[in-house]
C-alpha positions in Angstrom: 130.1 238.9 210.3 127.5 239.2 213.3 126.6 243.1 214.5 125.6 243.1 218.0 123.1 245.1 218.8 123.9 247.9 221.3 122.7 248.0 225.1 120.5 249.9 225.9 118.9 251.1 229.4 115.1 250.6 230.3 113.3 253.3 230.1 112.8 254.3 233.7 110.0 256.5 235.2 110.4 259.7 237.1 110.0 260.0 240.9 106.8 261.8 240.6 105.3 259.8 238.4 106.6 256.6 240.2 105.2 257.9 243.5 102.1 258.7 241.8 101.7 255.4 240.3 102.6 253.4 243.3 99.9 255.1 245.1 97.5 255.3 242.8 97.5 250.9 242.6 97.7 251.0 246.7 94.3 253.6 246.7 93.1 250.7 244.1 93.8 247.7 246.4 93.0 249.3 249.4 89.1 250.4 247.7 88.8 247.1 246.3 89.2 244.7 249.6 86.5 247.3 251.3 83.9 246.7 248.4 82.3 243.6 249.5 81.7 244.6 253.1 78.7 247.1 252.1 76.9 243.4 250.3 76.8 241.5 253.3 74.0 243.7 254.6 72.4 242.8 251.7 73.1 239.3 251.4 72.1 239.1 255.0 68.5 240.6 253.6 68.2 238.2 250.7 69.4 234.7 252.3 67.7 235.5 255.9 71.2 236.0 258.1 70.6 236.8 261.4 73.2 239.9 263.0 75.4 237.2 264.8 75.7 235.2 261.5 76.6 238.6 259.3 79.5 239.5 262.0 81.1 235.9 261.8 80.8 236.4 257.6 82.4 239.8 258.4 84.9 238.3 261.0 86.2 235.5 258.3 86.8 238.2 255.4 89.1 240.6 257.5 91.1 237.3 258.9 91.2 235.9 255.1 92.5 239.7 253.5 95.2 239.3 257.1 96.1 235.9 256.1 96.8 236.6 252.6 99.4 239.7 253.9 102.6 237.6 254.4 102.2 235.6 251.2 101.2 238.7 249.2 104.3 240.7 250.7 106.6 237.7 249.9 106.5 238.1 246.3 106.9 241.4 246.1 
């Protein structure tokens, strides 16, 4: 004789706290891809980079975090 065990539904958050959640991780992302952008000043002090060379770093960050957008959103 085999007792099944009964279903049971997942627990599931409230609205609130959902909401809350949801944008406390998208404050989270959205602090942590601005936190390198105050160290290339300071990487362009300690390896000698000259203003044109610090926007170009600058320039290829923002078009790597906008080329990771449409793969990022596809697994959502």
């Amino acid at each position: 004789m085999t007792v099944l065990a009964e279903a049971t539904a997942p627990a599931r958050l409230s609205r609130n706290t959902a909401f809350t959640a949801i944008a406390a991780i998208l404050v989270t992302f959205a602090a942590a891809s601005a936190v390198p952008s105050p160290l290339y000043v300071v990487y362009q002090h300690l390896w000698g980079f000259s203003p044109a060379m610090l926007t170009v770093v600058f320039a290829v960050y923002v078009v790597a975090l906008i080329a990771t957008l449409p793969v990022s959103y596809t697994h959502l």
